[in-house]
C-alpha positions as CSV (number, residue, x, y, z in Angstrom):
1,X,-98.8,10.8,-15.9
2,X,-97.3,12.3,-19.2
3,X,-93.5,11.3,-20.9
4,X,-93.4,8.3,-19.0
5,X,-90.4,5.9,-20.8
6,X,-91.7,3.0,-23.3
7,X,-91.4,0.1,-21.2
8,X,-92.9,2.0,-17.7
9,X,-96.3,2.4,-17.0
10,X,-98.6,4.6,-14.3
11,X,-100.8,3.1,-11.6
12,X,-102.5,4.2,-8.9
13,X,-101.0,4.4,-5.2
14,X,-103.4,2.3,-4.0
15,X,-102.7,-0.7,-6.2
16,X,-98.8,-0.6,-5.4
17,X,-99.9,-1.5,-1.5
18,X,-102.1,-3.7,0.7
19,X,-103.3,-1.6,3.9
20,X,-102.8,-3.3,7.0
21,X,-105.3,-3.6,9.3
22,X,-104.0,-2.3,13.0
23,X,-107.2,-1.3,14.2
24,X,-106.5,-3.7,18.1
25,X,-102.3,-2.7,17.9
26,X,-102.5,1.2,18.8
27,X,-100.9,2.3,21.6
28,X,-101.4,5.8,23.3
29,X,-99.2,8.5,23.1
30,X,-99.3,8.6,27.3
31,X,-98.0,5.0,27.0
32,X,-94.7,5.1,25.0
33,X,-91.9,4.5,27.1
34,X,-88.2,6.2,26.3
35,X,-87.0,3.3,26.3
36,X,-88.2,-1.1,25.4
37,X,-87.5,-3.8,23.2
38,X,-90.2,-2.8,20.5
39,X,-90.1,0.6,18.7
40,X,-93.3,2.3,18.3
41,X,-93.6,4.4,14.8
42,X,-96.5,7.1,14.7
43,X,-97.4,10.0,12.6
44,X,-94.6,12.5,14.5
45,X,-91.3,14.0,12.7
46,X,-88.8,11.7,14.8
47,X,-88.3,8.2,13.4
48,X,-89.2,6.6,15.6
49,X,-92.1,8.1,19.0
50,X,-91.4,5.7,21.7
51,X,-90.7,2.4,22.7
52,X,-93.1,-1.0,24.3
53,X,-92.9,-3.7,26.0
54,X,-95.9,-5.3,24.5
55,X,-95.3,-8.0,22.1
56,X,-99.1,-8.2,21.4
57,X,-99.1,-5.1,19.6
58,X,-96.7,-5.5,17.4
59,X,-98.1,-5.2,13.5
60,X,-98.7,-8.8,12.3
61,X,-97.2,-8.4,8.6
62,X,-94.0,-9.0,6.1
63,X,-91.7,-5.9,6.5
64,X,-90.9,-3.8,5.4
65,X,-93.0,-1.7,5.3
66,X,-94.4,2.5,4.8
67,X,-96.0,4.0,7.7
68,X,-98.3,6.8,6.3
69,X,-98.9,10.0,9.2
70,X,-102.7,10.6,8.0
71,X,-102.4,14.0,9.7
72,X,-99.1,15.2,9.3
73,X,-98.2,13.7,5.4
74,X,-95.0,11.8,7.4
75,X,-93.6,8.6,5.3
76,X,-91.5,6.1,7.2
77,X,-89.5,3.1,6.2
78,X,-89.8,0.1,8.8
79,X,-88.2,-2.9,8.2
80,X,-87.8,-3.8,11.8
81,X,-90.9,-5.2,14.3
82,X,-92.9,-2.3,15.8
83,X,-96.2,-1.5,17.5
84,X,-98.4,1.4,16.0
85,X,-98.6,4.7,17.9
86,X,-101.2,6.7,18.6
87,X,-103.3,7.9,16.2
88,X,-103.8,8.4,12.4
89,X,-101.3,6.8,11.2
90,X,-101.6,4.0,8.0
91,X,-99.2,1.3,7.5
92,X,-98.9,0.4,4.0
93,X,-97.0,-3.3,2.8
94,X,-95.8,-2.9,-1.2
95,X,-97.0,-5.3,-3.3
96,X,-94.6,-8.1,-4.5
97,X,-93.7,-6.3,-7.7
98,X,-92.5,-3.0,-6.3
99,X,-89.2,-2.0,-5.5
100,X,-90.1,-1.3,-1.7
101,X,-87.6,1.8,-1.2
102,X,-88.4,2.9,-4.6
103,X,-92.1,2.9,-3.5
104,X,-90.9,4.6,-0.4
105,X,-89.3,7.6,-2.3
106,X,-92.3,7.8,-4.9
107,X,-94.7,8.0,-1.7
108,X,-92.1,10.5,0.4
109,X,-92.2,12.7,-3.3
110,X,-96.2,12.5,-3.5
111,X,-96.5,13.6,-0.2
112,X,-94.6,16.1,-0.2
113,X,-96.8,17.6,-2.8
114,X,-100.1,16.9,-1.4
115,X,-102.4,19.8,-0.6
116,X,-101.7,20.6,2.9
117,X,-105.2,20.4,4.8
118,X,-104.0,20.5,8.1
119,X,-104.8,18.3,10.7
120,X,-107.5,16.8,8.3
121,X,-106.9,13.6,7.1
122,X,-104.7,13.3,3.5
123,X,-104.7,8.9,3.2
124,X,-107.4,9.4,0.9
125,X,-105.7,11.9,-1.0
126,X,-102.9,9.9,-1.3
127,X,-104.5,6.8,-2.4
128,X,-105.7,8.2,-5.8
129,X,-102.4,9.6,-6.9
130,X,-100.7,8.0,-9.8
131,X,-96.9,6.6,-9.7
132,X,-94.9,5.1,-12.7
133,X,-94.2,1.3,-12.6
134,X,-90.7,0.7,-13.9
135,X,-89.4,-2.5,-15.3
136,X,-87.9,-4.9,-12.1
137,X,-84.8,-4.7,-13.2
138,X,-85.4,-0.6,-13.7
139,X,-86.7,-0.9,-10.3
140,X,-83.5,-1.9,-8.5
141,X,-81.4,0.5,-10.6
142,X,-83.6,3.4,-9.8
143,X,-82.8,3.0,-6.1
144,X,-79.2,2.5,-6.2
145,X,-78.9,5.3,-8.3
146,X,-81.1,7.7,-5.8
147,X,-78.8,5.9,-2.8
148,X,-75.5,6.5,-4.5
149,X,-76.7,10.3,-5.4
150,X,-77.9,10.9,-1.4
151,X,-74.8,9.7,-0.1
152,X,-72.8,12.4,-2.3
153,X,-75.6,15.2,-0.8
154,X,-75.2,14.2,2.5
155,X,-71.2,14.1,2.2
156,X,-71.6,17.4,0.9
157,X,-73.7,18.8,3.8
158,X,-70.8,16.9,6.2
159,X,-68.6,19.4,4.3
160,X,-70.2,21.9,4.7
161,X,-70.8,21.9,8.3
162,X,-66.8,21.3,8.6
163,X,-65.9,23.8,6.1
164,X,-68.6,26.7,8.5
165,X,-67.0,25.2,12.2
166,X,-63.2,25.8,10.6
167,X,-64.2,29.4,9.3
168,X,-65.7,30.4,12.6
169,X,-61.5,29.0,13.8
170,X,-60.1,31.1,11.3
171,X,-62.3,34.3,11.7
172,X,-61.5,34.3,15.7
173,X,-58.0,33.7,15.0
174,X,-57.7,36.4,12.5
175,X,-59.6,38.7,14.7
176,X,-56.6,37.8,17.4
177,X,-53.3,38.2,14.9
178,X,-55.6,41.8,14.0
179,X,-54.9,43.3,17.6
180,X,-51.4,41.2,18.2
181,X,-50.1,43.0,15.4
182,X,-49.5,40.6,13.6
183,X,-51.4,41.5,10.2
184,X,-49.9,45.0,9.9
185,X,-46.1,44.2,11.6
186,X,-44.1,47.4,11.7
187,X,-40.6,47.2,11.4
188,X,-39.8,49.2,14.3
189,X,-41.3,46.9,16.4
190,X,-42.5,49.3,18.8
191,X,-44.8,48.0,21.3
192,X,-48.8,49.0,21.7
193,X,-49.9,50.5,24.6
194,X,-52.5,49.0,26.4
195,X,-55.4,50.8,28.0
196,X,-58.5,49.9,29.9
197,X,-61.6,50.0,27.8
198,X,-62.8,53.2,30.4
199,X,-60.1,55.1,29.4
200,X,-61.6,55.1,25.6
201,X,-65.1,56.1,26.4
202,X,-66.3,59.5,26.4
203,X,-69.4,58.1,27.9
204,X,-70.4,55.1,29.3
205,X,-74.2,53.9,30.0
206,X,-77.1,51.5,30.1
207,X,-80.6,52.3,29.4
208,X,-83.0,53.2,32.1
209,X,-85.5,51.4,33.9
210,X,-89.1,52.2,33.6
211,X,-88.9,52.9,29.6
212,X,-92.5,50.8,29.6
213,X,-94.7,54.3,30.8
214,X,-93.2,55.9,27.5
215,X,-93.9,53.1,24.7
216,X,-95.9,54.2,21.7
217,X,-97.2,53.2,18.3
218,X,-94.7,55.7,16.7
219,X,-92.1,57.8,17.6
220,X,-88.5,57.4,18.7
221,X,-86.7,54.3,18.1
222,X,-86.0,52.8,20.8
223,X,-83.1,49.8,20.7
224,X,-83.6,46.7,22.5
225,X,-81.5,43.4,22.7
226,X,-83.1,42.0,20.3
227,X,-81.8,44.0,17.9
228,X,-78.3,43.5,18.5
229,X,-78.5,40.5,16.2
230,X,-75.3,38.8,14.6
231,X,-73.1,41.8,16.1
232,X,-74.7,44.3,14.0
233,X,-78.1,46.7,14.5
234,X,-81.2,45.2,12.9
235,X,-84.2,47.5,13.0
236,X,-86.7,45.4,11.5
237,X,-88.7,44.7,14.7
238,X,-88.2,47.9,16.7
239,X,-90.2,49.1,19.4
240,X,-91.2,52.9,19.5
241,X,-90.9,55.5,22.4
242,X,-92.5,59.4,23.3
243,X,-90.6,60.9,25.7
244,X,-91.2,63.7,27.9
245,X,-88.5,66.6,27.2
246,X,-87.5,66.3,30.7
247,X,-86.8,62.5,31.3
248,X,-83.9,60.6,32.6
249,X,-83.9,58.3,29.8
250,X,-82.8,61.1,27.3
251,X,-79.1,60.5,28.3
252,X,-79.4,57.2,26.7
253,X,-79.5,59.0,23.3
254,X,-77.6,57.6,20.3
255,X,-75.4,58.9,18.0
256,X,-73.4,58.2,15.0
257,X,-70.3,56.2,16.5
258,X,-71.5,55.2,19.5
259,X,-70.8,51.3,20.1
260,X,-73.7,49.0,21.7
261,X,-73.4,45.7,23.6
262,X,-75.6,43.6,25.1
263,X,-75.3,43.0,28.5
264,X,-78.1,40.6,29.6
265,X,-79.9,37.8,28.7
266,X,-79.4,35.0,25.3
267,X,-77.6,37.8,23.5
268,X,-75.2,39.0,25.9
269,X,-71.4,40.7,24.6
270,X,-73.4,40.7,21.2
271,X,-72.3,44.4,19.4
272,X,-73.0,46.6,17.2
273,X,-71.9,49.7,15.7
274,X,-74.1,52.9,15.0
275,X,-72.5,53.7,11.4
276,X,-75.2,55.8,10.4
277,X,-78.0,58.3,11.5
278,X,-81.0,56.2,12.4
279,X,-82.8,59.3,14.4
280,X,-83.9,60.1,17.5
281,X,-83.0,56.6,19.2
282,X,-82.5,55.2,22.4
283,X,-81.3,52.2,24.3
284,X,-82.9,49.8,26.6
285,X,-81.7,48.8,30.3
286,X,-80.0,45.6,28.8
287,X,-77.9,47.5,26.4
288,X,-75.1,49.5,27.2
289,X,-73.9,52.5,25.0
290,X,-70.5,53.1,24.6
291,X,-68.9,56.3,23.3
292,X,-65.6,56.4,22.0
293,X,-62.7,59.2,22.7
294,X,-61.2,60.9,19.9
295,X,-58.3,58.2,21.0
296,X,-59.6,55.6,18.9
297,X,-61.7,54.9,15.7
298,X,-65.1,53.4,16.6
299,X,-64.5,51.1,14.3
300,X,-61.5,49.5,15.4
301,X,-62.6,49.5,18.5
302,X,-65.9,47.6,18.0
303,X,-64.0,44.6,16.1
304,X,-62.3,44.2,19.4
305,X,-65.3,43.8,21.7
């Protein structure tokens, strides 16, 4: 390690922590229970796997301490008693001398960083990295420092997540005041006639059945569900078609204006407007194709729906 402050020096991993043996403690995957009085930590993404009944398997050392996923480069903080899980894991106690949650975010860094060789093993990798060794006093500073900035981050992300939920308010309620009238209030107050969404189609239709015969490595576009994403057309994973000149499906042509919804499946009242030409193009039997009158611009019709 290079630039390290004056009073801080660098030392390997492996003399920061003792390894502790857990060779008799594992339990099986097939054994966790959802829930008992003794966590069990392993090498998976969830804090904490399972939970045991067994008091016999509980790791015999002073917590806390960093459980090390051999497989999966996962660091854990313990400071509560727990059996070992499964497989491949290492739990590692911090020496007297270091900071234990600054050890923990030192370890979590390396890592993070470590050469990702799959489900091979990375404890040895780990071992022979260097970390700095701050002053005691440095130590403890460090930490609340890294505490103090997280809690701002993680306020921020709570913001953030409130600020997204009241947009998504504010975008349905404009969308609302938009065909009240309330955004463009005329004087005259006349009222606006209301129509049923037939009487504003030209044509109205869903894809046919049977469009698998007619699938090709190039050709027509041909518009599934899945790309009606976000209420707009996304052609980035489209499926092609060759079709016959005489073929039922051709009524399910589009064209500039035309508006498409889904009407099955995850994605369904999900729309889209064709703006511009995208070629020959047709749609699937889960989307239907809707084809505005004269009556009413395509547009203004599609922010409705």
């Amino acid at each position: 390690m290079v630039d390290l402050p004056e009073s801080w020096v660098a030392i390997a991993l492996s003399d920061a922590v003792s390894n502790i043996a857990i060779t008799d403690k594992k339990i099986p995957q097939k054994e966790y229970l959802s829930e008992g009085a003794y966590p069990v930590f392993d090498q998976g993404r969830d804090y904490i796997g399972g939970y045991s009944e067994k008091k016999e398997k509980l790791v015999d050392c002073e917590l806390p301490v960093l459980v090390f996923g051999d497989h999966t480069r996962v660091v854990k903080f313990v400071s509560q008693p727990f059996a070992p899980g499964a497989d491949g894991i290492k739990v590692l106690q911090p020496q007297l001398f270091y900071n234990p949650r600054l050890l923990e975010y030192f370890t979590r860094h390396i890592a993070t960083h470590l050469t990702n060789h799959g489900y091979a093993r990375h404890y040895q990798h780990l071992m022979k990295s260097e970390i700095p060794l701050p002053p005691t006093n440095e130590q403890h500073r460090i930490v609340a420092k890294i505490e103090e900035l997280f809690s701002e981050l993680d306020k921020g992300i709570e913001n953030l997540k409130t600020a997204r939920a009241q947009l998504k308010v504010y975008r349905q309620a404009l969308l609302k005041h938009a065909f009240e009238g309330k955004l463009t209030a005329i004087s005259s107050g006349a009222a606006w006639p209301e129509k049923a969404l037939g009487d504003l189609l030209d044509f109205l239709t869903s894809g046919s059945r049977g469009w698998a015969q007619y699938y090709a490595a190039a050709g027509d576009l041909f518009i599934r569900a899945q790309n009606i994403k976000h209420d707009q057309l996304d052609l980035s994973d489209i499926a092609f078609v060759s079709l016959p000149e005489r073929t039922e499906g051709l009524r399910t042509r589009v064209k500039i204006g035309d508006l498409l919804i889904t009407i099955t499946g995850a994605n369904v009242t999900k729309s889209a407007l064709v703006e511009r030409d995208v070629g020959t193009a047709y749609v699937s039997q889960h989307v239907a194709l809707c084809r505005p009158t004269a009556e009413v611009i395509p547009r203004f019709l599609y922010w409705f729906i």
